[in-house]
C-alpha positions as CSV (number, residue, x, y, z in Angstrom):
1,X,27.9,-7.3,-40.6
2,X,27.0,-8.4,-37.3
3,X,27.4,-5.2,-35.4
4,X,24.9,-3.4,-38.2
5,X,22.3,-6.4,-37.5
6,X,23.0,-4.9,-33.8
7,X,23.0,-1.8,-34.4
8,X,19.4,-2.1,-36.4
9,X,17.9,-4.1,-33.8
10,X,19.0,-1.2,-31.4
11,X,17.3,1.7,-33.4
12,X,13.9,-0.3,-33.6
13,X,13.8,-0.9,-30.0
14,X,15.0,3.0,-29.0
15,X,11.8,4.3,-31.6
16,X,9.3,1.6,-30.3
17,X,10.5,3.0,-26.8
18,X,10.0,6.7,-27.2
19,X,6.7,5.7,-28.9
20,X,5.6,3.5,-25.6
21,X,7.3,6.7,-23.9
22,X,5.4,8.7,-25.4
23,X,1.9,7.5,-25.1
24,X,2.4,6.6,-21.8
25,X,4.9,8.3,-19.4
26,X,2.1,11.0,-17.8
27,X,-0.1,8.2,-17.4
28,X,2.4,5.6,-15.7
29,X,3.7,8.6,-13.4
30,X,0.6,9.1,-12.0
31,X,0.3,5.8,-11.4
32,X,2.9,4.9,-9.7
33,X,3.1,8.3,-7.3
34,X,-0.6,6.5,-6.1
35,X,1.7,3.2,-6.0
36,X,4.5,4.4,-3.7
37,X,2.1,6.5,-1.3
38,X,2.6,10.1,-2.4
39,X,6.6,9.6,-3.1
40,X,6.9,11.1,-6.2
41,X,11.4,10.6,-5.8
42,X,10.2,6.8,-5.6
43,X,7.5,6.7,-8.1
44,X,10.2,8.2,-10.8
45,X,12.5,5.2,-9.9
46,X,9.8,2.7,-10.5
47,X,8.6,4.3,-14.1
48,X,12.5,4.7,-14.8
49,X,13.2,0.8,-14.2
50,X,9.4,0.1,-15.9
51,X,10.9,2.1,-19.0
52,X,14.4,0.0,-18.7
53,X,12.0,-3.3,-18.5
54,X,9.7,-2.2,-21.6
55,X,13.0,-1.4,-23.9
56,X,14.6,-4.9,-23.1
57,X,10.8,-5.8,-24.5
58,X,10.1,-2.8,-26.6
59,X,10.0,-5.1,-29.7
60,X,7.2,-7.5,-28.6
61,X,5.6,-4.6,-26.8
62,X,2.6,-4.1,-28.8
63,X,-1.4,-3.7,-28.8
64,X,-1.5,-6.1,-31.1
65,X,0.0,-8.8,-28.5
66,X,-1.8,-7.6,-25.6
67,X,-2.9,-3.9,-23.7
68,X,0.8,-2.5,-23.8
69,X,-0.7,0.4,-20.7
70,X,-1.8,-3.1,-18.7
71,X,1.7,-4.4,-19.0
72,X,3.7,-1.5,-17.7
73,X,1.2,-0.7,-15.1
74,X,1.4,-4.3,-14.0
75,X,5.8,-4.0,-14.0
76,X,5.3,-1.0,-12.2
77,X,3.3,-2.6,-9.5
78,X,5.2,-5.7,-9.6
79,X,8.5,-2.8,-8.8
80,X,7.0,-1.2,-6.7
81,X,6.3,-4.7,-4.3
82,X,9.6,-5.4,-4.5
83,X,11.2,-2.1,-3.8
84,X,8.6,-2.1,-0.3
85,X,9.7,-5.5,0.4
86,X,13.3,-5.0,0.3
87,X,13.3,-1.3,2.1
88,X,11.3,-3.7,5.4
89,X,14.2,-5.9,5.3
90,X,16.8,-3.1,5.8
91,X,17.1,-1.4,8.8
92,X,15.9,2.6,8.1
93,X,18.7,5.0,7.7
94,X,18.4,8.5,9.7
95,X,20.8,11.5,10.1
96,X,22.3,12.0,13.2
97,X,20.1,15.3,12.7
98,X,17.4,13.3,12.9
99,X,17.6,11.4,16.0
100,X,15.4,13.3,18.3
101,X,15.0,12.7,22.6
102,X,12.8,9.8,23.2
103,X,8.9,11.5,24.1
104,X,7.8,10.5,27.4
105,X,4.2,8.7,27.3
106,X,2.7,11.7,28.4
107,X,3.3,13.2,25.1
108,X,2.3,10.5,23.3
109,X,-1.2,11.3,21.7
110,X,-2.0,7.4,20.8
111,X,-2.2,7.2,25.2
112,X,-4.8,9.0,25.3
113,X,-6.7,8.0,22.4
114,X,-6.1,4.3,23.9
115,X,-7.6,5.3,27.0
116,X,-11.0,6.6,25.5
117,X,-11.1,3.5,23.3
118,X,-10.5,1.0,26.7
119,X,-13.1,2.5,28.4
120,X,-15.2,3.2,25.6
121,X,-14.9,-0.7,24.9
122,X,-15.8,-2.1,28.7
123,X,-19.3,-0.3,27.8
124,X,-19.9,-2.8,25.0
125,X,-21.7,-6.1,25.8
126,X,-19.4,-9.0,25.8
127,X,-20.2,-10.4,22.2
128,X,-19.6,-6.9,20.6
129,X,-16.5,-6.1,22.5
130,X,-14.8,-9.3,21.5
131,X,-16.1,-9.0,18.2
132,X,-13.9,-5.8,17.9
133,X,-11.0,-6.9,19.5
134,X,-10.6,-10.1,17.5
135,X,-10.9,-8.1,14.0
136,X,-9.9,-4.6,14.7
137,X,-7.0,-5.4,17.5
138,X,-6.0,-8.3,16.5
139,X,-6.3,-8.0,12.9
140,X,-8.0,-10.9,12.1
141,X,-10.5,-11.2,9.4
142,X,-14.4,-12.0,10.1
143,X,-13.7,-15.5,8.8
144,X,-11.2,-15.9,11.7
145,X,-12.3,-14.0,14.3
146,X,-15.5,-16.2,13.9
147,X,-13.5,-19.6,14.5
148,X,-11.7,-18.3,17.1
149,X,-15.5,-17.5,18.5
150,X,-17.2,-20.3,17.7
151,X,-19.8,-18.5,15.6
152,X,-21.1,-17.8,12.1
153,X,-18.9,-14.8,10.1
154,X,-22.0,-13.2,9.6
155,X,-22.7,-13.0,13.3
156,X,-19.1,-11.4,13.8
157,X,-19.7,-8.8,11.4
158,X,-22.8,-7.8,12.6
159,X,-21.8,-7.7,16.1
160,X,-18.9,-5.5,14.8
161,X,-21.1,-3.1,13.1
162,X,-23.2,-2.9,16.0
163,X,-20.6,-2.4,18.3
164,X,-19.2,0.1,16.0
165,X,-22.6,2.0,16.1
166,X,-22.5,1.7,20.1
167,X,-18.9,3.4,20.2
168,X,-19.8,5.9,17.7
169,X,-22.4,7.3,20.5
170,X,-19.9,6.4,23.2
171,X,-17.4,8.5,22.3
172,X,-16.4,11.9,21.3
173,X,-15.0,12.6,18.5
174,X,-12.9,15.5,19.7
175,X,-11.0,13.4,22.1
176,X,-9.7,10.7,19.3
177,X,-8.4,13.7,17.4
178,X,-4.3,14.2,17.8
């Protein structure tokens, strides 16, 4: 008797799944290929274990309880985190097909591109050029870059948007491009 109650349970969660399936596969793809940055072989392992999430749940997923589209796309993101969080940990795995001669800093376009942006910096007055560097170069928010400073957020950010301007006319475009 027990394995029919089991059996029962079963069949009601596989049709509430292919129902969920249903309305919302295409939508969830899409999704989740924004999600993972383009990688569609990724984005169909996060839908797959979203799907394996909402059939453990299929029976309490409904609109009734709450937006059943704003609960998968919320397990998908939450997947998604942890699948980019535990690929940084590892160490990346090439092919020895793969492993390509070291380039010499010549061939490296970002020297170049750091060489306009140096001298295109030492033209900035000393406010906007530290501005810049504090948010842009050392990735620190306005908030930050302003303690660090020792003045208001709103005088970083406009020093960075006028320094922004000043590099804009500074430089040419042509020579940032790789």
């Amino acid at each position: 008797m027990a394995a029919r109650m089991t059996l029962t349970i079963t069949d009601c969660r596989d049709e509430a799944l292919q129902r969920i399936m249903h309305e919302h596969r295409d939508m969830l793809m899409l999704y989740c290929v924004k999600l993972t940055g383009g990688d569609r072989q990724l984005a169909e392992d996060v839908v797959q274990e979203t799907f394996l999430r909402a059939w453990q749940k299929a029976d309490r997923l409904t609109e009734e309880r709450g937006s059943v589209r704003g609960w998968l796309k919320q397990v998908a993101h939450n997947i998604a985190v942890d699948q980019h969080r535990a690929a940084k940990r590892r160490p990346q795995e090439t092919g020895w097909d793969a492993v390509a001669e070291p380039s010499g800093a010549d061939d490296d376009p970002g020297v170049l591109t750091r060489i306009v942006l140096d001298k295109a910096l030492r033209t900035l007055p000393d406010e906007h050029r530290t501005a810049l560097v504090e948010t842009f170069l050392r990735d620190r928010t306005a908030v930050q870059a302003a303690s660090r400073l020792g003045v208001p957020a709103g005088t970083v950010k406009s020093r960075v948007f006028y320094g922004l301007r000043r590099l804009r006319d500074t430089i040419d475009p042509a020579l940032l491009r790789v």
